[in-house]
C-alpha positions as CSV (number, residue, x, y, z in Angstrom):
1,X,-11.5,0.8,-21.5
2,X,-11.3,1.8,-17.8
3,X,-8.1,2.6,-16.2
4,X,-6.1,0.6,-14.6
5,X,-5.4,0.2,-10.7
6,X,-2.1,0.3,-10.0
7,X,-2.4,-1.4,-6.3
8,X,-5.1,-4.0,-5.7
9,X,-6.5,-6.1,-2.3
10,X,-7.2,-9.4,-1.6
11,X,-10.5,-10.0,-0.1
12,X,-8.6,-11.6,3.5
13,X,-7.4,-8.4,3.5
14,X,-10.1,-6.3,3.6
15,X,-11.4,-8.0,6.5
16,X,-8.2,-7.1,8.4
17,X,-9.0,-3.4,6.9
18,X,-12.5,-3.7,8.2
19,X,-11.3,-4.8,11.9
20,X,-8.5,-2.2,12.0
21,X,-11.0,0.7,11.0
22,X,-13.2,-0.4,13.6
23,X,-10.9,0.0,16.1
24,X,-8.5,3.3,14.8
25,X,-10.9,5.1,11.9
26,X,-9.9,6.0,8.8
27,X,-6.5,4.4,7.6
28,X,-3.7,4.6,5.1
29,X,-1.1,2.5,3.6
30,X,2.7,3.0,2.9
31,X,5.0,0.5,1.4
32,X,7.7,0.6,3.2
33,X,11.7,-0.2,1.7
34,X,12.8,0.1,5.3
35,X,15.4,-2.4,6.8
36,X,13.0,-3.5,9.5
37,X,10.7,-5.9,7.3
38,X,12.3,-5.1,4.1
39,X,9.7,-4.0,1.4
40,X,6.3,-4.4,3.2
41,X,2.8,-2.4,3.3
42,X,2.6,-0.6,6.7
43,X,-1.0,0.6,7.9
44,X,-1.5,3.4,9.9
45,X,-4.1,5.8,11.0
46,X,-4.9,8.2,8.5
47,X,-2.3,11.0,8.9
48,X,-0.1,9.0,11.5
49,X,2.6,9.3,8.7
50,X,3.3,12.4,7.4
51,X,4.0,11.9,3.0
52,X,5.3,14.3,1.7
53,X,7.4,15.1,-1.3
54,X,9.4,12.1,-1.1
55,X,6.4,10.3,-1.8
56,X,3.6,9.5,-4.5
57,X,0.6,8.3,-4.4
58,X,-0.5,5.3,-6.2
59,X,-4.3,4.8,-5.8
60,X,-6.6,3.7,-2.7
61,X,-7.2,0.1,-1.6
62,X,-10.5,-0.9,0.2
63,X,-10.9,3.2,0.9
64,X,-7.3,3.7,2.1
65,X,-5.0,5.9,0.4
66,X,-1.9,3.8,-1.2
67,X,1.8,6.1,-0.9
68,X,5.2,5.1,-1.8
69,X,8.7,7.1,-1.9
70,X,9.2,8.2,-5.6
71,X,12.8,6.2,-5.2
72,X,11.1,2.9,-4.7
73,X,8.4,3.9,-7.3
74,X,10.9,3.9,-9.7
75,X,11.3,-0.1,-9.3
76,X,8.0,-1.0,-9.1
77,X,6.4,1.6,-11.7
78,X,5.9,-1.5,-14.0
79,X,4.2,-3.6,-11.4
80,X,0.6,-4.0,-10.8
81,X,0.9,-4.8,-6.4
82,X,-1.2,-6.5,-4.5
83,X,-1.8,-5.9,-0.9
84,X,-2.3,-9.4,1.0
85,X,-2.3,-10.5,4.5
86,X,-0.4,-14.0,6.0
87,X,-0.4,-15.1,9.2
88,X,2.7,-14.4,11.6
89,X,3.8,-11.4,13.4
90,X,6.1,-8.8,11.8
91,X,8.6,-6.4,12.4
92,X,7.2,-3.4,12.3
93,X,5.2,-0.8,13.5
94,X,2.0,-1.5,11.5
95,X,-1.2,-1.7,13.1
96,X,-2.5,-5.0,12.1
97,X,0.7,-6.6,14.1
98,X,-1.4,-7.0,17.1
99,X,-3.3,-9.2,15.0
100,X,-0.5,-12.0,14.7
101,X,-0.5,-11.3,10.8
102,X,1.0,-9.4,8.6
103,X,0.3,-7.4,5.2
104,X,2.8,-8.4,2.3
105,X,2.8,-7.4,-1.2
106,X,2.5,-9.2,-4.4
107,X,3.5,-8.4,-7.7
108,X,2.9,-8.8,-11.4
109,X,5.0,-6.6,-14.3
110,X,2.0,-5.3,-16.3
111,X,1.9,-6.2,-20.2
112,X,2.2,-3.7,-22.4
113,X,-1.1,-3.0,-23.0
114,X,-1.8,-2.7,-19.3
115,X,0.8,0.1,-18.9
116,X,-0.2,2.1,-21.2
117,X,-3.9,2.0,-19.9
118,X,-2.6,2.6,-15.9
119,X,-4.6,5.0,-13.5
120,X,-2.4,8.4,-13.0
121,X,-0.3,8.6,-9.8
122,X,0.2,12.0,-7.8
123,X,3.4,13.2,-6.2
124,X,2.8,14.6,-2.5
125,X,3.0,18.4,-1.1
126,X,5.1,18.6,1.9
127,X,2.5,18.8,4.7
């Protein structure tokens, strides 16, 4: 049996992925737990944001490398999350604002079958 991804994408948004490369290159992903938009995926330009110990990395969506701090990973470790885009503008400084939508996450707890079968994550050097 294959491994498991730990982070997933919707199809609508990989097309926002698509436009965004176009225009900045290669890109990355965050989930934020800021107080700006709450818990929400934030896009950047590969490297933009620096991860770094803090962080871990969960996996790679649509060719983007997935990170999130290893506090907040500690919540969601059970949960398979699913990177979607909706309509409306949000509060942050992610790079598909412009765009009047916005990337959200979606969860599932995995079974226990799923869990034991996950992908590995990787914890971040300081850069």
């Amino acid at each position: 049996m294959d491994k498991l991804s730990r982070v997933l994408v919707t199809r609508n948004a990989t097309k926002i992925i698509d436009r965004l490369r176009e225009q900045h290159g290669d890109l990355m992903f965050h989930q934020s737990g800021g107080c700006c938009d709450g818990s929400s995926p934030m896009c950047f330009e590969k490297g933009e944001f620096i991860v770094g110990s803090g962080d871990v990395w969960l996996g790679e969506i649509h060719g983007c490398d997935f990170y999130m701090s290893k506090d907040q990973f500690e919540y969601w470790k059970h949960t398979e999350l699913t990177i979607d885009v909706v309509p409306g503008r949000g509060a942050s400084f992610s790079l598909e604002i412009p765009l009047n939508v916005r990337f959200v996450t979606k969860s599932r707890v995995f079974t226990a079958v799923e869990y034991e079968n996950l992908t590995e994550t990787r914890d971040c050097e300081m850069v």
